[in-house]
One Martini backbone bead per residue (centre of mass of N, CA, C, O) as a GRO file, in nm:
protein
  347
    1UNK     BB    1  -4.927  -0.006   3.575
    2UNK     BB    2  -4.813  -0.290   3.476
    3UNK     BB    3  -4.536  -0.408   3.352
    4UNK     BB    4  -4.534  -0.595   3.073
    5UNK     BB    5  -4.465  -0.774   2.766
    6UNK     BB    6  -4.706  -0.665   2.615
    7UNK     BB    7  -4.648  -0.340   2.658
    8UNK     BB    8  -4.349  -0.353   2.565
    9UNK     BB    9  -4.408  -0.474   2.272
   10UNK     BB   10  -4.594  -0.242   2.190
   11UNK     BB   11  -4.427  -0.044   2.215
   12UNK     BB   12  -4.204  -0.114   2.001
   13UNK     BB   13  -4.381  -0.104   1.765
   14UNK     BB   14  -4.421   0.214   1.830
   15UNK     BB   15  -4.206   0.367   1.918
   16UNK     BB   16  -4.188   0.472   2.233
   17UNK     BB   17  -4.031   0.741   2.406
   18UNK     BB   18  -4.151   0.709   2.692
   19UNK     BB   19  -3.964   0.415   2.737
   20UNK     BB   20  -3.723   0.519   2.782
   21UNK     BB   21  -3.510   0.437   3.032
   22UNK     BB   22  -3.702   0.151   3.119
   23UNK     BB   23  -3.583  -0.023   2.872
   24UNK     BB   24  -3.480  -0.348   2.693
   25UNK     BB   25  -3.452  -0.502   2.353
   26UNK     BB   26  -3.348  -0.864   2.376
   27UNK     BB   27  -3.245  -1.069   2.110
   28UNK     BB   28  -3.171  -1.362   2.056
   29UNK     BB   29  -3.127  -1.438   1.771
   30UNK     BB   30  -2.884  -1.199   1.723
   31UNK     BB   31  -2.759  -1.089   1.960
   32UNK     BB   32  -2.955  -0.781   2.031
   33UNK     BB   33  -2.967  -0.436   2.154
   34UNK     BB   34  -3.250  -0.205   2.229
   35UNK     BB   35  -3.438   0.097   2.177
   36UNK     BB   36  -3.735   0.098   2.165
   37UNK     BB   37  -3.769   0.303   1.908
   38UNK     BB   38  -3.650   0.121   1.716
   39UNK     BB   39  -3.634   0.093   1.381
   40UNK     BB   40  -3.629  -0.180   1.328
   41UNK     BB   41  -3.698  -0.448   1.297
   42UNK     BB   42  -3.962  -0.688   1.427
   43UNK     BB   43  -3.966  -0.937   1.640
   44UNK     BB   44  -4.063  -1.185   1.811
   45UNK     BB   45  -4.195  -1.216   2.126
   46UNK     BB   46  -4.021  -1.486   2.162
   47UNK     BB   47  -3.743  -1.362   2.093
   48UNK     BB   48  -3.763  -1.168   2.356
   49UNK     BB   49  -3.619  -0.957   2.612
   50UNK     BB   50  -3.657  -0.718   2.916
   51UNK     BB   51  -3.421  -0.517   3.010
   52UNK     BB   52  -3.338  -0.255   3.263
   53UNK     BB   53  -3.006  -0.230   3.132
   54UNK     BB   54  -2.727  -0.223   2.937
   55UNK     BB   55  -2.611  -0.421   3.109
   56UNK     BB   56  -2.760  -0.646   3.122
   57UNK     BB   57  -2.703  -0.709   2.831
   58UNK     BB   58  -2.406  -0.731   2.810
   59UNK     BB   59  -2.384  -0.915   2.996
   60UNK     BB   60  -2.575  -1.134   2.803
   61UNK     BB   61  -2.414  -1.098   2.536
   62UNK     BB   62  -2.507  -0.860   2.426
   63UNK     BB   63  -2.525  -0.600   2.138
   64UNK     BB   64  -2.549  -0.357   2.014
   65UNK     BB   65  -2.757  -0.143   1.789
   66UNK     BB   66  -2.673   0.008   1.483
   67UNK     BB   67  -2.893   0.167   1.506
   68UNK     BB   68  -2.991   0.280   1.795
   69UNK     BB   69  -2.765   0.329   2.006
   70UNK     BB   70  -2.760   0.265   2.320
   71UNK     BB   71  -2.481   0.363   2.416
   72UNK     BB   72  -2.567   0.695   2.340
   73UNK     BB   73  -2.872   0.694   2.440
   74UNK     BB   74  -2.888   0.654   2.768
   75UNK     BB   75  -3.130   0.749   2.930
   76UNK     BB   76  -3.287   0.949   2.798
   77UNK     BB   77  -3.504   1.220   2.748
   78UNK     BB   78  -3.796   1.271   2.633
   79UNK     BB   79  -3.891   1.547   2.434
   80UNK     BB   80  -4.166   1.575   2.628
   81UNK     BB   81  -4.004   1.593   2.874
   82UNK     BB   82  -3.822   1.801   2.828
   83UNK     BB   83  -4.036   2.046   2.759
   84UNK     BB   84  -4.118   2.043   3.028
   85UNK     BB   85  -3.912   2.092   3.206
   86UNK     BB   86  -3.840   2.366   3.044
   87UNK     BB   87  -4.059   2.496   3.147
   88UNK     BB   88  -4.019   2.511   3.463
   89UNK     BB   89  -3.769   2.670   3.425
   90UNK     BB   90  -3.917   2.903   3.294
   91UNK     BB   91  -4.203   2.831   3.504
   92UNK     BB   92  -4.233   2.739   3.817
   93UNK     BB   93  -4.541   2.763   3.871
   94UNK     BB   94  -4.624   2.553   3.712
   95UNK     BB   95  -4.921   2.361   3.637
   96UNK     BB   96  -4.979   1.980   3.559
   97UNK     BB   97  -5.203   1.777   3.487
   98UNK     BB   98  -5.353   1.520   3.343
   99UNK     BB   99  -5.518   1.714   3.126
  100UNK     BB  100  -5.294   1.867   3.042
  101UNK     BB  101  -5.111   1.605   2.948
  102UNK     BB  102  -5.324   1.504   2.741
  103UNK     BB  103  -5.332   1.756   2.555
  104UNK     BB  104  -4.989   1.675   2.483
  105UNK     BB  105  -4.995   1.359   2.430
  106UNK     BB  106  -4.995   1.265   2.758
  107UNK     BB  107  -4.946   1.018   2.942
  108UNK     BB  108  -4.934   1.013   3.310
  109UNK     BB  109  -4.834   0.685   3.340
  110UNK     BB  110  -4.548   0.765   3.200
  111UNK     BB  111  -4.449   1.033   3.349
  112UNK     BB  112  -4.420   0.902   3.598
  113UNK     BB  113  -4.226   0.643   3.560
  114UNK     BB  114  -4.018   0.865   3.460
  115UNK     BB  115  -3.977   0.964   3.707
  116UNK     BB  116  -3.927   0.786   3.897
  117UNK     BB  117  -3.660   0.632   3.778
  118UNK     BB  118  -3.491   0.924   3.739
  119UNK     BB  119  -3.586   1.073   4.053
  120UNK     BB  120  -3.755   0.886   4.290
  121UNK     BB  121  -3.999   1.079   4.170
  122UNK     BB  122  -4.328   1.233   4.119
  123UNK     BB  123  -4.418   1.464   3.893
  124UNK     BB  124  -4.598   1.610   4.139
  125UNK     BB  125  -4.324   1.652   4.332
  126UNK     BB  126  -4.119   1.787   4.124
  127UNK     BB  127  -4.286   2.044   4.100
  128UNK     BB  128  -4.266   2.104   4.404
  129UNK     BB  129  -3.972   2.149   4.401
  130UNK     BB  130  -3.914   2.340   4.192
  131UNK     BB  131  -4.080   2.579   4.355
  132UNK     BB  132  -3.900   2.532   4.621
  133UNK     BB  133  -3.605   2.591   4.497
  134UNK     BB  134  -3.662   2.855   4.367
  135UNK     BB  135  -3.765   3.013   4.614
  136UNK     BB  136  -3.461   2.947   4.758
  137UNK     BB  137  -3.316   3.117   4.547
  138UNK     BB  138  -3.480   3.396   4.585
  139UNK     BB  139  -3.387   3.436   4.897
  140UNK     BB  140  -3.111   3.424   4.854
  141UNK     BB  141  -3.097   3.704   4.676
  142UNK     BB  142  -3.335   3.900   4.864
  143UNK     BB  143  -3.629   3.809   4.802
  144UNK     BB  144  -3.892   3.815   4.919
  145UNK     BB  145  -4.153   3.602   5.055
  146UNK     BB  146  -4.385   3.671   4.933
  147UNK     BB  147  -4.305   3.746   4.626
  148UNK     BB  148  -4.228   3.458   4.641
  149UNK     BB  149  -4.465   3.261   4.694
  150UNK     BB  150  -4.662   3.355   4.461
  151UNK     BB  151  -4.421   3.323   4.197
  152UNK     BB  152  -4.422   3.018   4.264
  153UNK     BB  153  -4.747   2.915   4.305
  154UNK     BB  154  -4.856   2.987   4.550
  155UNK     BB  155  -5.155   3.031   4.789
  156UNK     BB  156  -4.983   3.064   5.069
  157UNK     BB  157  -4.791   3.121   5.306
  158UNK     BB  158  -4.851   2.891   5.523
  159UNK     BB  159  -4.767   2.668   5.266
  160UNK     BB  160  -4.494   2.777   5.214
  161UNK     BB  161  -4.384   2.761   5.481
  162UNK     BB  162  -4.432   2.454   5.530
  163UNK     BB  163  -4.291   2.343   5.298
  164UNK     BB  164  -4.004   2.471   5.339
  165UNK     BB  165  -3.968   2.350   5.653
  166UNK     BB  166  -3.985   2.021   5.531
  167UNK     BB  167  -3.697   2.046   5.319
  168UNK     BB  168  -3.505   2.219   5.483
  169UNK     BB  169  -3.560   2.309   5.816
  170UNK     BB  170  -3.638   2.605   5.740
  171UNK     BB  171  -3.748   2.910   5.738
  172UNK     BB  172  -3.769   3.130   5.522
  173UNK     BB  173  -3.626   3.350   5.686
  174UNK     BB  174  -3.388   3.138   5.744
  175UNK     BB  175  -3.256   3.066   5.460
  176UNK     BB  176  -3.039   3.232   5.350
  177UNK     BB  177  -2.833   3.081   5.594
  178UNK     BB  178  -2.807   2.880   5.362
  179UNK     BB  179  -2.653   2.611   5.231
  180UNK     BB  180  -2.567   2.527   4.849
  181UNK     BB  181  -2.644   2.274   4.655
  182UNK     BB  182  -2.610   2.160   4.343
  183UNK     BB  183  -2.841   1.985   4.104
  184UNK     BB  184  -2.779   1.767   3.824
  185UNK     BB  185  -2.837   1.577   3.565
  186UNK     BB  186  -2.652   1.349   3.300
  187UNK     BB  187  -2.616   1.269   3.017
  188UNK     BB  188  -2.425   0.921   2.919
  189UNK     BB  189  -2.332   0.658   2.736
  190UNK     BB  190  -2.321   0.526   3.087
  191UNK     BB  191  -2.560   0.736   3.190
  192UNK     BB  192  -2.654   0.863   3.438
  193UNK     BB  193  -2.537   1.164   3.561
  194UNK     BB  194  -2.480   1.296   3.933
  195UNK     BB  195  -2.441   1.628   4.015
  196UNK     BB  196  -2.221   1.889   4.216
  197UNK     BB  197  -2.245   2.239   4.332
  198UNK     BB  198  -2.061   2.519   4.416
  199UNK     BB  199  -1.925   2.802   4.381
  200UNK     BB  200  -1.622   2.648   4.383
  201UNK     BB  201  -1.755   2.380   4.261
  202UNK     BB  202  -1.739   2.055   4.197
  203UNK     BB  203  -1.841   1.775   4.441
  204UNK     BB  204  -2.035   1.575   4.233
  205UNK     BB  205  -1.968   1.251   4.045
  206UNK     BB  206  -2.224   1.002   3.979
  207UNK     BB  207  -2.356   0.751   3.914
  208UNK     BB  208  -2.742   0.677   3.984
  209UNK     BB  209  -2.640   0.343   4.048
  210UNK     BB  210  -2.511   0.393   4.285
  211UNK     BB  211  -2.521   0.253   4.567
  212UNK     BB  212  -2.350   0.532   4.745
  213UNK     BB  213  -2.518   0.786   4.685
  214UNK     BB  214  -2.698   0.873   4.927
  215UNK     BB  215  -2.462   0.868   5.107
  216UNK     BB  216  -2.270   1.087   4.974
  217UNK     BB  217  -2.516   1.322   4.972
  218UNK     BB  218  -2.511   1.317   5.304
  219UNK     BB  219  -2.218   1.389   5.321
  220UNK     BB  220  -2.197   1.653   5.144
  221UNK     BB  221  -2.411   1.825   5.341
  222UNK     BB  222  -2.248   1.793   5.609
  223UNK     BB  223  -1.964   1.902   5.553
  224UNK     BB  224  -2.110   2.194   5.431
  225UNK     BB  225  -2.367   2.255   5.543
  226UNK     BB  226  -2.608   2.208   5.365
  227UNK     BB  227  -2.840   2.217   5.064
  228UNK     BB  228  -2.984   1.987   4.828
  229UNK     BB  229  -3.078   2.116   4.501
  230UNK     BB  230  -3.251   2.141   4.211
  231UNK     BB  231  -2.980   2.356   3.986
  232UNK     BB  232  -2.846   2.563   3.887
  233UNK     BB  233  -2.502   2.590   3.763
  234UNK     BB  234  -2.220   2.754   3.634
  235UNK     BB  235  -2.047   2.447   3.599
  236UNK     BB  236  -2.270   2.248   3.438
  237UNK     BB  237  -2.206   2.361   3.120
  238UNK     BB  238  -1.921   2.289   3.105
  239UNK     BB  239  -1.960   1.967   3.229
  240UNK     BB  240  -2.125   1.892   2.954
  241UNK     BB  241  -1.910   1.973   2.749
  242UNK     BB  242  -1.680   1.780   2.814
  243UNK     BB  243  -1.794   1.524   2.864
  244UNK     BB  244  -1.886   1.510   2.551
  245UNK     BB  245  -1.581   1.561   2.444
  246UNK     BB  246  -1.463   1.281   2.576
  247UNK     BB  247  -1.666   1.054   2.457
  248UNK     BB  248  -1.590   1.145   2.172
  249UNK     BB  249  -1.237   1.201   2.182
  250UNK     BB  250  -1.207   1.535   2.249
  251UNK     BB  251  -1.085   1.477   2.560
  252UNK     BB  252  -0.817   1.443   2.815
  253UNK     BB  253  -0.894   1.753   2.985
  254UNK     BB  254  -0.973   1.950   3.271
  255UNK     BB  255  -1.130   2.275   3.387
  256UNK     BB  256  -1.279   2.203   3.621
  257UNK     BB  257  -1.396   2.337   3.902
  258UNK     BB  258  -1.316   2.180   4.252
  259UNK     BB  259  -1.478   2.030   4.547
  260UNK     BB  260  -1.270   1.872   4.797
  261UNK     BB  261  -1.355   1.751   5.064
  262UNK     BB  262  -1.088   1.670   5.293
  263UNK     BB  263  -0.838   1.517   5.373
  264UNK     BB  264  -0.511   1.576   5.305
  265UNK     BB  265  -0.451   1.287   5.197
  266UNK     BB  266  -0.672   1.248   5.018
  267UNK     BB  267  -0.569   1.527   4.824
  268UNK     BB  268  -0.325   1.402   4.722
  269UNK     BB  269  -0.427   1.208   4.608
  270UNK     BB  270  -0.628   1.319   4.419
  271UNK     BB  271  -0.431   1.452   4.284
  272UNK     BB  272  -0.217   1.197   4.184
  273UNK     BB  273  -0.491   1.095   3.984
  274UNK     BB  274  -0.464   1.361   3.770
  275UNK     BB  275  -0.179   1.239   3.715
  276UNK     BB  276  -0.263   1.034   3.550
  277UNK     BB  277  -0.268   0.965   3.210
  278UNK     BB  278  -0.426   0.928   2.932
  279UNK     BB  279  -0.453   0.605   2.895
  280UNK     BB  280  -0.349   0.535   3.170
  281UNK     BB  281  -0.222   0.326   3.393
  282UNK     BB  282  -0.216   0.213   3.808
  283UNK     BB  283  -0.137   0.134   4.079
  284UNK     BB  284  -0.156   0.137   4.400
  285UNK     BB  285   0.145   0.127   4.478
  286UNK     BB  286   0.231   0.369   4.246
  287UNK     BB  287   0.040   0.550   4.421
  288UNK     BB  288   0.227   0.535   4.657
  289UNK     BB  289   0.488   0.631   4.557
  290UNK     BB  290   0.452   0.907   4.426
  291UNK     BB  291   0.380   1.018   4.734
  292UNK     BB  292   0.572   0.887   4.951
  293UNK     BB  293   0.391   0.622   5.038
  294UNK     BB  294   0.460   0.272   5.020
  295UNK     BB  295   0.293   0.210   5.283
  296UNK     BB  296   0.001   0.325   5.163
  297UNK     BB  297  -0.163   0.127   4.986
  298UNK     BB  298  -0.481   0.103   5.154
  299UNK     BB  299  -0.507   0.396   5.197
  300UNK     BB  300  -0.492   0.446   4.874
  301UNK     BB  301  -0.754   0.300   4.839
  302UNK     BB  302  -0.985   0.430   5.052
  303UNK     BB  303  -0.967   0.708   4.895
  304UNK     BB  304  -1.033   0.662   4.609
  305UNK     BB  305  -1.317   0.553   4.724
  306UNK     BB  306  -1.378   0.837   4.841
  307UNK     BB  307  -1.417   0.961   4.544
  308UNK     BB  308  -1.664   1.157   4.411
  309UNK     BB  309  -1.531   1.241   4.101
  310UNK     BB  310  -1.560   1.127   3.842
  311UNK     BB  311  -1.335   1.152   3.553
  312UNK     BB  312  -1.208   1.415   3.666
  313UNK     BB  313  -1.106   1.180   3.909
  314UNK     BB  314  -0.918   0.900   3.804
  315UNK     BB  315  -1.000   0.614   3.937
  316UNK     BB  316  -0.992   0.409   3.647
  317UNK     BB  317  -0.651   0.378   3.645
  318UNK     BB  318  -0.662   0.194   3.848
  319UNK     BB  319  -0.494  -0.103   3.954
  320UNK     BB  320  -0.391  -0.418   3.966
  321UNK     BB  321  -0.065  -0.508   3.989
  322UNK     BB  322  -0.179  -0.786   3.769
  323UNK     BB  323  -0.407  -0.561   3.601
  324UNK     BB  324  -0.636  -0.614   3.658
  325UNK     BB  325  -0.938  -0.524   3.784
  326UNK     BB  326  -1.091  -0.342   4.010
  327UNK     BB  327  -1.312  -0.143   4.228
  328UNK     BB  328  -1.613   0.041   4.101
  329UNK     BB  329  -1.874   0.237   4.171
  330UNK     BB  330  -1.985   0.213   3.851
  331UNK     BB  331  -1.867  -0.058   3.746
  332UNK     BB  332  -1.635  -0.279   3.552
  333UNK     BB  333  -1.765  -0.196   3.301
  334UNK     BB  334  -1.729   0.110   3.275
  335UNK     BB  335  -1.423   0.111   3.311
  336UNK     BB  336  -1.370  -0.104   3.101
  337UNK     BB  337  -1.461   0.176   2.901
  338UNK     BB  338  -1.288   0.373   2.983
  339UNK     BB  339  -1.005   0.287   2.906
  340UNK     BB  340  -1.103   0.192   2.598
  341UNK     BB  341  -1.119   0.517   2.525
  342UNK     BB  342  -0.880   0.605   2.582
  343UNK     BB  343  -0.675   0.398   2.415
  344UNK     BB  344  -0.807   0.493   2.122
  345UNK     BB  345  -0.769   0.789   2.204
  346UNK     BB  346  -0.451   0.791   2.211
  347UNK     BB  347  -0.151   0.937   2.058
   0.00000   0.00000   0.00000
């Protein structure tokens, strides 16, 4: 079904939450952006465009608005697929069709689309993911291969087999000897950030729409020799309980263990990114005199970018040494986001 401009302007009179993070209702009238679900009365559609980022209404000189806050639930996951979500984690064998899914009050041509935005692959893709993610953490624990195969939903040994080694690129039986970097998105005041970790700490920490995303994920699989997928991790509960500490102005400072494959270089370079003070820039110059590199102001800069795991090692602080901002791979609205937020509540 293509998303026409009446079917979005129909969603906001219904305040529809399965478009959450779909659209953004830009009133030309008021010079005010808001999410779909909005409570505030409704403009005429002559009045309103709709834009497709929190970013392009920015851009555009919209203003949030303070009845719907669209960016403190920035692009957040709609309660009905939030509870799929939650039922699929607590039981992964779970299959749901679209009969399933229209029972729950559920369009499934909604829950598509939120699905393609927000993971890249269809609803029916994830729940299959689900179930072999499962499947590979329960082998990699011990457990045997058949118990495994029929315990996450599959019907047949020859079909999980074929499934496991089409996406892990290993046979069910050597899947063990499998390194594992854990996935999950985190929705944030300025969007969805996807998390990665392995059991040493967070290895990646960056916004969904970074477009060098993909390289880097590909890039932290090849350096641990792992296999990406989307699954719990013990680092990933106190990592979204800080990172909302930090965006509410109550948290100045981070102590999840980090894991930071790269160059002798690039670590100290990150090492004294972490030392620049909350609230606080430094420019490319001061952060290489402060390593005792002076000559190596280029080289420092291309470390910092180099850097996977934003905010917790803070390459936000650095700017040009005339004061400007610099290139931010999370885009250059964020960083002056994030500066002003630490500004505000710096003691």
């Amino acid at each position: 079904m293509e998303l026409t401009k009446e079917i979005m302007y129909q969603a906001i009179v219904e305040k529809d939450t399965s478009f959450e993070g779909v659209f953004f209702t830009a009133v030309k009238t008021t010079g005010i952006f808001c999410r779909p679900s909005c409570t505030a009365r409704k403009p005429k559609i002559e009045n309103v465009e709709f834009l497709k980022s929190s970013k392009d209404c920015i851009l555009k000189g919209y203003r949030a608005c303070k009845v719907c806050k669209p960016l403190e639930s920035l692009n957040h996951t709609p309660l009905a697929f939030q509870r799929i979500i939650d039922e699929f984690t607590d039981s992964p064998a779970l299959k749901l069709k679209d009969y399933d899914l229209k029972q729950r009050g559920i369009e499934p041509s909604q829950i598509r689309r939120w699905f393609l935005k927000n993971h890249g692959i269809t609803f029916q893709a994830y729940q299959r993911l689900v179930r072999i993610n499962t499947a590979f953490k329960k082998i990699q624990n011990g457990e045997s291969i058949t118990h495994t195969a029929y315990d996450t939903g599959f019907d047949s040994l020859s079909g999980f087999g074929d499934s496991f080694k089409n996406i892990f690129g290993v046979s069910p039986k050597n899947g063990k000897q499998q390194n594992v970097i854990d996935l999950q998105r985190m929705e944030t005041p300025l969007g969805t950030m996807i998390a990665c970790a392995t059991h040493e700490g967070v290895c990646l920490l960056e916004f969904s729409d970074r477009k060098m995303l993909e390289t880097e994920l590909k890039s932290i699989a090849k350096i641990l020799n792992a296999t990406i997928i989307q699954g719990n991790n013990g680092h990933f509960d106190p990592l979204e309980k800080q990172l909302n500490e930090y965006f509410a102005g109550k948290r100045k400072t981070f102590d999840i263990p980090l894991h930071t494959p790269g160059s002798e270089f690039q670590n100290i370079v990150w090492a004294e990114l972490k030392m620049i003070p909350y609230g606080n820039t430094r420019s490319y110059k001061e952060q290489a005199l402060a390593i005792g590199k002076p000559e190596s102001v280029r080289a420092v800069a291309h470390a910092n970018g180099m850097n996977r795991i934003s905010i917790l090692i803070p390459c936000h602080r650095v700017i040009g040494s005339d004061g400007h901002l610099t290139g931010y791979g999370g885009g250059l609205w964020r960083k002056q986001y994030l500066l002003e937020l630490e500004r505000k509540n710096v003691d």
